[in-house]
C-alpha positions as CSV (number, residue, x, y, z in Angstrom):
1,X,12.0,-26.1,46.3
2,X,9.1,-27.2,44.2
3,X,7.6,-24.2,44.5
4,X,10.6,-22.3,43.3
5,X,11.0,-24.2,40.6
6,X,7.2,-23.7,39.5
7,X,7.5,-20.0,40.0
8,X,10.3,-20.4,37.9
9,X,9.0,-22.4,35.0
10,X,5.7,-20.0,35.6
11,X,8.4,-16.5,34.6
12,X,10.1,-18.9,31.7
13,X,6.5,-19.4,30.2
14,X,5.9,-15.9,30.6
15,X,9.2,-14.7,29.2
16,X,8.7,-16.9,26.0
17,X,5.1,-15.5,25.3
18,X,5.9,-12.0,25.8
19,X,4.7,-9.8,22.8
20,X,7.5,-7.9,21.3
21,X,6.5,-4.4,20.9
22,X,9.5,-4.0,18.3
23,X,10.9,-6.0,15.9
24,X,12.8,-6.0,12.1
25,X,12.1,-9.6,10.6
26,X,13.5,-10.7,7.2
27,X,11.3,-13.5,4.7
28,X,12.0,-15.4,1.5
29,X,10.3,-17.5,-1.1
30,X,11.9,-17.9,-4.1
31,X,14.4,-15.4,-6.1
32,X,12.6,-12.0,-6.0
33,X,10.1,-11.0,-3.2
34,X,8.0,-7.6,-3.2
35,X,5.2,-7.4,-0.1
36,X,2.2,-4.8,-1.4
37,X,0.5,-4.3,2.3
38,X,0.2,-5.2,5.6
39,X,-2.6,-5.8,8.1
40,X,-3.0,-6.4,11.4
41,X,-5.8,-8.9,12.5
42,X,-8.2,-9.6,15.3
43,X,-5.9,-11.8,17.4
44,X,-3.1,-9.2,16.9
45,X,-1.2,-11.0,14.4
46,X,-0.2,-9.8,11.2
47,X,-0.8,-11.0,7.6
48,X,1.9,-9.7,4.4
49,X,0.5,-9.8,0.7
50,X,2.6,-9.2,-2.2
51,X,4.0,-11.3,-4.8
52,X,7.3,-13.3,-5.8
53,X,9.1,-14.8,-8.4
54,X,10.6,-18.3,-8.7
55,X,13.2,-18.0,-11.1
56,X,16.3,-15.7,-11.7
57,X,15.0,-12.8,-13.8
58,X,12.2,-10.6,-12.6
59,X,12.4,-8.2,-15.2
60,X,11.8,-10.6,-17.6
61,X,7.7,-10.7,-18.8
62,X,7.2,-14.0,-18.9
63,X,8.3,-15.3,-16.2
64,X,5.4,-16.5,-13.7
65,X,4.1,-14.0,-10.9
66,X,2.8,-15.5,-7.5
67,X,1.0,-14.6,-4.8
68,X,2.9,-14.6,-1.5
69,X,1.4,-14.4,1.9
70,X,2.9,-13.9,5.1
71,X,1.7,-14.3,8.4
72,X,3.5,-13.6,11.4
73,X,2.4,-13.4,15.0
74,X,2.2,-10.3,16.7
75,X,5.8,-10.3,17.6
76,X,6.6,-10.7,14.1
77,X,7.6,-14.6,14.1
78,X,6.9,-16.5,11.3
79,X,3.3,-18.4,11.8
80,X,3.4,-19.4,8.1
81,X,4.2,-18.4,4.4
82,X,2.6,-19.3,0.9
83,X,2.5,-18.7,-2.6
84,X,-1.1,-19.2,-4.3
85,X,-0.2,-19.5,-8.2
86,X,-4.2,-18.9,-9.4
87,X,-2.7,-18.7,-13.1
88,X,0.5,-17.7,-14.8
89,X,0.9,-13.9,-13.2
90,X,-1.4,-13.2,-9.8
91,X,0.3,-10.1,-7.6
92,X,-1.4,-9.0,-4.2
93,X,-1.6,-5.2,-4.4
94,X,-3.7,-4.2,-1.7
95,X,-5.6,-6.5,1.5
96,X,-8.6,-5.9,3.5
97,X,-8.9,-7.6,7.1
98,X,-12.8,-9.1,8.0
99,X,-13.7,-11.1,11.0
100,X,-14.0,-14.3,8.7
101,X,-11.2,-13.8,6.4
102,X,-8.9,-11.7,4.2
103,X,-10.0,-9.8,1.3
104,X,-7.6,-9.4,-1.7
105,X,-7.4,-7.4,-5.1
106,X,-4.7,-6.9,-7.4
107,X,-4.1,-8.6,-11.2
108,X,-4.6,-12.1,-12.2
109,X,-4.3,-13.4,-15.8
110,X,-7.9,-15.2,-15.7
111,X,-11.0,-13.6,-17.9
112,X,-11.3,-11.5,-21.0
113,X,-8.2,-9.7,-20.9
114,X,-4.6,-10.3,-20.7
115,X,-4.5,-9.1,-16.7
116,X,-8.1,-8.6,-14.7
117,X,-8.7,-7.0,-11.7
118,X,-8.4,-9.5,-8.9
119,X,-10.8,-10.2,-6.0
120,X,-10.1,-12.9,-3.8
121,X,-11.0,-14.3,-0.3
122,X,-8.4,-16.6,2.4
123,X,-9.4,-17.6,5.4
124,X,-6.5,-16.8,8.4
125,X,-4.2,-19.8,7.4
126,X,-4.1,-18.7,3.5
127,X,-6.7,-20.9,2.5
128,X,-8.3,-19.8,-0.4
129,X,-12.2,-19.3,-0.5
130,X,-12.9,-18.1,-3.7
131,X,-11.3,-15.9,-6.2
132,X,-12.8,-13.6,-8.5
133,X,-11.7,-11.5,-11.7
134,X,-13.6,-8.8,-13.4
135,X,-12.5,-7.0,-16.8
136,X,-13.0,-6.5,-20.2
137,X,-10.7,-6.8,-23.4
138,X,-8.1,-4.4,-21.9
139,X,-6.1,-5.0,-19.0
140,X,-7.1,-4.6,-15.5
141,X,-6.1,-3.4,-12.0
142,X,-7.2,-3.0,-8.4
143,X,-4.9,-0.5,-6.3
144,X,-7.3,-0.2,-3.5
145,X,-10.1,-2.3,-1.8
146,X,-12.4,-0.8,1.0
147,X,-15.6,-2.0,2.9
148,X,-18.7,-0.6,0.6
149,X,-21.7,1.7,1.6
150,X,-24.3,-0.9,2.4
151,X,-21.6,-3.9,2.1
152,X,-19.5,-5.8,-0.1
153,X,-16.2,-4.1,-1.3
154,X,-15.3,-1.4,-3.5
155,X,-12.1,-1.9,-5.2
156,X,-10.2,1.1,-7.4
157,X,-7.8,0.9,-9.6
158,X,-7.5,1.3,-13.8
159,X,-8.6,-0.2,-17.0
160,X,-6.1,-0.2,-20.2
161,X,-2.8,-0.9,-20.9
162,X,-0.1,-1.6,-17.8
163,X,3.9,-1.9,-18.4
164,X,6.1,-1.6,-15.3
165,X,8.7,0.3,-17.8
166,X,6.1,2.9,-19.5
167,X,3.6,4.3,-16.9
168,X,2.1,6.9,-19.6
169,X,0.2,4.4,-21.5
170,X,-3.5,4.4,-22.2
171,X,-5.2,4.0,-18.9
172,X,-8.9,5.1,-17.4
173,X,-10.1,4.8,-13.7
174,X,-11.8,1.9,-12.9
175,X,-14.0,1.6,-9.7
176,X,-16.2,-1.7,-8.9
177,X,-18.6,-2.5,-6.4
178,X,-19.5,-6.3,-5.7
179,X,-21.2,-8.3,-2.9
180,X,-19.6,-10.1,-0.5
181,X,-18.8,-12.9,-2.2
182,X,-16.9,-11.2,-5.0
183,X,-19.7,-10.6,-7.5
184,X,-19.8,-7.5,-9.3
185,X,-22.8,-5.5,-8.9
186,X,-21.7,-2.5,-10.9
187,X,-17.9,-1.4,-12.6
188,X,-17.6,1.6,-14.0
189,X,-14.9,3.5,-15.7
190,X,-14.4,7.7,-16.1
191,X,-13.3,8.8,-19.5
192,X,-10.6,11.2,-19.7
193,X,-8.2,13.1,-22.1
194,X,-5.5,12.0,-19.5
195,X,-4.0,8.8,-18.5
196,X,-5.8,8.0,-14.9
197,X,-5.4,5.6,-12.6
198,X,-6.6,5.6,-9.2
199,X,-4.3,4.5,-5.8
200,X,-6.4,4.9,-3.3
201,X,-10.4,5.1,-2.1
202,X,-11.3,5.9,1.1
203,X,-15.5,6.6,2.4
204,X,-17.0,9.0,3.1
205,X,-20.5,10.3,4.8
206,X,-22.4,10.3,1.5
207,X,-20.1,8.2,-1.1
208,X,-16.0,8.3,-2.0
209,X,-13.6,10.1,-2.0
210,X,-10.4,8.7,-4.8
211,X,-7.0,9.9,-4.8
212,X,-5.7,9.2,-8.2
213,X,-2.2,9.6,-10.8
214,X,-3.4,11.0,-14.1
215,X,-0.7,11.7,-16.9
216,X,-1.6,14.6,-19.8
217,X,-1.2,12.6,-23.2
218,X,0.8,15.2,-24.7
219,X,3.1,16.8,-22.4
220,X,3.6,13.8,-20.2
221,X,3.2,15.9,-17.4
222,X,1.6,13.8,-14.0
223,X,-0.7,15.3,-11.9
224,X,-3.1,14.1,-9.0
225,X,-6.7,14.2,-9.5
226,X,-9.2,13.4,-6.8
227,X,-12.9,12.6,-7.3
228,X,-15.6,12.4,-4.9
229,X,-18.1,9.5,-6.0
230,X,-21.7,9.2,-4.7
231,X,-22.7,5.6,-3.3
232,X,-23.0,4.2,-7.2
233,X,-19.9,5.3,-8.5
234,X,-21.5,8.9,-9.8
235,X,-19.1,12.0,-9.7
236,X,-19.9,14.3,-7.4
237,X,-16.7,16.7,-8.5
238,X,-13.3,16.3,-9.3
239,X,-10.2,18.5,-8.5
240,X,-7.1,18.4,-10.2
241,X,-3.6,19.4,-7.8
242,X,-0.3,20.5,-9.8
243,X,1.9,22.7,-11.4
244,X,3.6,23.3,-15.0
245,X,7.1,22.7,-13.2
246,X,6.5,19.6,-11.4
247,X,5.3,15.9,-11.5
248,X,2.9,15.5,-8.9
249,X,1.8,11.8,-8.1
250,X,-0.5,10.3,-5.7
251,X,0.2,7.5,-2.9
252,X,-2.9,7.5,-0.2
253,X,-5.5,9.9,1.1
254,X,-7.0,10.1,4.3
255,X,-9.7,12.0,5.6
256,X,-9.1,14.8,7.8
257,X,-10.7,16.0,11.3
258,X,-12.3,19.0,9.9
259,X,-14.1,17.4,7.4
260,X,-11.4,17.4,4.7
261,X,-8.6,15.1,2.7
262,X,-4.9,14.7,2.8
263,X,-3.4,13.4,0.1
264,X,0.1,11.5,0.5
265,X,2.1,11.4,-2.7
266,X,5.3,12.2,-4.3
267,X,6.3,15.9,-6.0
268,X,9.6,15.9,-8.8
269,X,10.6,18.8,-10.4
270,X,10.8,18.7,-14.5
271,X,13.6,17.7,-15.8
272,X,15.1,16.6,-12.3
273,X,15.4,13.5,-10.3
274,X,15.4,14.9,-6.7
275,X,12.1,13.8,-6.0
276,X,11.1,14.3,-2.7
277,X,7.6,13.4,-0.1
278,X,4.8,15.7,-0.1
279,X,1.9,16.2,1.8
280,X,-1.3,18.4,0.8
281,X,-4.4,18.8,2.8
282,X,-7.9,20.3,0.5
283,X,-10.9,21.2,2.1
284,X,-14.1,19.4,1.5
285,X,-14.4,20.2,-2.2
286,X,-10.7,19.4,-2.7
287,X,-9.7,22.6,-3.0
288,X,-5.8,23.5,-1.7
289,X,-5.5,24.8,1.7
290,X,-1.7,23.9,1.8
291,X,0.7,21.9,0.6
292,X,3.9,20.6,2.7
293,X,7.1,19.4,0.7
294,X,9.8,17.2,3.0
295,X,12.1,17.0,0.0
296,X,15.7,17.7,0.2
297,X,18.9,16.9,-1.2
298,X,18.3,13.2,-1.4
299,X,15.7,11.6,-3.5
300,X,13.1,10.2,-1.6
301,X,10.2,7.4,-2.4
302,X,7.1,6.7,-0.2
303,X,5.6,4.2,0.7
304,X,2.3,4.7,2.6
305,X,1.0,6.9,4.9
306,X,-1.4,6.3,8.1
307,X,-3.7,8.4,10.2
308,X,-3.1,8.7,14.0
309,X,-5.8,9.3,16.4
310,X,-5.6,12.9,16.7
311,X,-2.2,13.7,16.7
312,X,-1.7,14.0,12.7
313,X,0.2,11.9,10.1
314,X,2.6,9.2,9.8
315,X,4.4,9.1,6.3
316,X,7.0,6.1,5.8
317,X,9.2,5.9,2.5
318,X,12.8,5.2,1.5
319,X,15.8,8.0,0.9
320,X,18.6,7.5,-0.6
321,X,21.9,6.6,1.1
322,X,25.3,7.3,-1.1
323,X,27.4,5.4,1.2
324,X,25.7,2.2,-0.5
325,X,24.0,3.6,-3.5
326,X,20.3,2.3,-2.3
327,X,17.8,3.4,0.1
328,X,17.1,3.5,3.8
329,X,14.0,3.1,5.3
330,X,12.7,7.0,6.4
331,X,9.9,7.7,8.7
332,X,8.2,11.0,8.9
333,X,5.9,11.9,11.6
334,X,3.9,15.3,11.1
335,X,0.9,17.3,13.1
336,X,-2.4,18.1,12.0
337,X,-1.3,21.4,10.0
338,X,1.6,19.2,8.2
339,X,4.5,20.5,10.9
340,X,7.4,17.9,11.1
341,X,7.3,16.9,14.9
342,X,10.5,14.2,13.9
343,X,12.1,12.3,11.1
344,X,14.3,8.3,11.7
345,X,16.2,7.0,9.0
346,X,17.0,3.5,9.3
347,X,19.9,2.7,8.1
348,X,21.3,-0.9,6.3
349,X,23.8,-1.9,4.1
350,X,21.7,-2.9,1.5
351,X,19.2,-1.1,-0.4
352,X,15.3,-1.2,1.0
353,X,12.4,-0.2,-0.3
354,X,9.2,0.5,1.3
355,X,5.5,-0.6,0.4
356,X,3.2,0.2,2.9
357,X,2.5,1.1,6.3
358,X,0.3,0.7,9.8
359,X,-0.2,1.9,13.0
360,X,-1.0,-1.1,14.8
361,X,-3.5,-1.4,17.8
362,X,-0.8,-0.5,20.6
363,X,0.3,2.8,18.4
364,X,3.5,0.9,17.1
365,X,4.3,1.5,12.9
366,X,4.6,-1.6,11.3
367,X,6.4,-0.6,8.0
368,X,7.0,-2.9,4.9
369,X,9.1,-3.6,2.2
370,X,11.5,-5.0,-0.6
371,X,15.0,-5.9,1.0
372,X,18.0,-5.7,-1.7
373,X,20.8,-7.8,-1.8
374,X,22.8,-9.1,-5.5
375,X,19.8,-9.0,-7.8
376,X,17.5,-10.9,-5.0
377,X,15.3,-9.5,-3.1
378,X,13.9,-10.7,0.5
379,X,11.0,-9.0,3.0
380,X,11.4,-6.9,5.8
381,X,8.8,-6.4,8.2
382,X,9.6,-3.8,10.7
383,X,8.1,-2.6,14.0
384,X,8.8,0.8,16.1
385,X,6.9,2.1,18.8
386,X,5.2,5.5,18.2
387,X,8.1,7.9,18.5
388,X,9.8,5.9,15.9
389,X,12.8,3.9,18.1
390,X,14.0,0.0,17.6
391,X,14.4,-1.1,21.0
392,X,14.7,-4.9,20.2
């Protein structure tokens, strides 16, 4: 008997410890919650950045932004959550993961400016290390933060003037390079008769490669412009991808097997609000190869897009759902040349909205984003294996 009852306590202990492969997991902090990105770390576990808001009016100005972190284990239970207030507004837009720590950049209200690009370091239980801000007079952002040639970080983003209502105002790209501790090294911006703002930085062999959003100042008109940077921020060239009949804007790139980019974004007719995901692969000088459009009847928003190990592209948004008048979670899983090999809508009563997406170590997509409910707004963190099922 004493045996069955160790074997027993030996399958209970088991049982509890068991990693769930899927999950969907709801958080909240205050009145109004928006996660920016998720990682996945060393031990498996998974870290949320974003920001929140205490009080009952996000779209108010003045009231205070926060950092929130979340850190779940690898089944997607809570470890622990916190809001780092640096100064009066601080939102998490993009994360790295390092053996020693986290990596963040986004805005903070610290330096010259009204809002600086923000660098900051935690350690794996939110801890801050240090924080960093680098700007000038204008207003700063960082979109995007990647390991640097030869170490430290490059972060990418815009310098000018930033209002969540009026995306056309004056903006130029803004890349920086520091050292590991947050110090810059050099920060460059790249003048423009367009609005620009880069969302996304990837390496490459010799340099960068930057998928940006540029706006024309007269026609309004919003286009994607990549540039491929040499290790100091130089330009090597830039390509611009878009039509007279269309709003193009960018979301991610990735580099492609061939030597190539594909660029994750959103296309929108003039005029129209059926905006819908599109995907567009260029060669190694950015030039068009071809361009795959997943819009349909429904407006669609994305999210993120992520790379798989041979076997093409994972694209994760929203779509909208006129049962409820919101959006439902919508997964989009393509092949090499763009193909769609399956689509899974996910569907809620309430509205969500999705910020970013991973494919974690065991192939799973971890997805992201804003969950809707009266004016509040929560986190959802979902997990589905790699043909895009919740089996809970």
């Amino acid at each position: 008997m004493r045996f069955g009852y160790l074997l027993l306590a030996s399958l209970l202990v088991f049982s509890c410890n068991k990693v769930r492969k899927n999950f969907k997991a709801t958080f909240q902090d205050g009145v109004f919650n928006e996660p920016n990105c998720v990682l996945q770390l060393t031990d498996g576990s998974y870290l949320l950045a974003g920001y929140n808001i205490e009080k009952d009016d996000p779209n108010q100005p003045e009231m205070p932004y926060r950092i929130m972190l979340v850190k779940t284990d690898a089944s997607g239970n809570l470890d622990w959550q916190k809001t780092l207030a640096l100064t009066e507004y601080d939102e998490a837009i993009a994360a790295l993961a390092e053996k020693d720590g986290i990596v963040i950049t986004g805005q903070t209200a610290s330096g010259e400016g009204d809002m600086d690009m923000l660098l900051a370091k935690i350690n794996e239980k939110g801890d801050t290390l240090w924080v960093k801000a680098i700007g000038s007079q204008l207003d700063e952002r960082g979109n995007a933060i990647i390991t640097a040639h030869g170490g430290g970080y490059l972060i990418a983003g815009a310098s000018g003037v930033f209002d969540m209502f009026d995306p056309n105002l004056p903006k130029q790209l803004l890349i920086a390079k520091t050292d590991v501790k947050g110090n810059a090294v050099w920060a460059k911006t790249y003048p423009s008769s367009q609005h620009v703002e880069a969302k996304d930085v990837k390496l490459t062999g010799n340099g960068y490669i930057v998928a940006a959003n540029a706006s024309d100042t007269s026609s309004k008109l919003s286009s994607i412009m990549l540039l491929h940077l040499n290790q100091q921020g130089d330009t090597l060239w830039t390509q611009a991808i878009g039509d007279s009949s269309h709003h193009f804007y960018a979301n991610s790139i990735e580099a492609s097997t061939d030597g190539g980019y594909v660029v994750a974004g959103l296309k929108r007719p003039l005029g129209g609000n059926t905006q819908g995901i599109v995907l567009i692969k260029v060669n190694a000088q950015g030039r068009i190869q071809w361009q795959k459009d997943y819009s349909g009847r429904l407006p669609q928003e994305i999210g993120g897009m992520s790379l798989l190990q041979n076997e093409g592209y994972i694209l994760a948004g929203s779509i909208f759902n006129p049962e409820n008048s919101g959006n439902n979670i919508y997964l989009i899983k393509t092949n090499e040349q763009g193909d769609t090999l399956w689509t899974h809508t996910y569907a809620s009563e309430n509205s969500e909205t999705v910020r970013d997406i991973l494919v974690a170590k065991d192939q799973g997509i971890c997805i992201v984003g804003a969950h809707e409910v009266q004016n509040q707004s929560s986190i959802f963190f979902l997990k589905v294996d790699e043909k895009g099922m919740l089996m809970e």
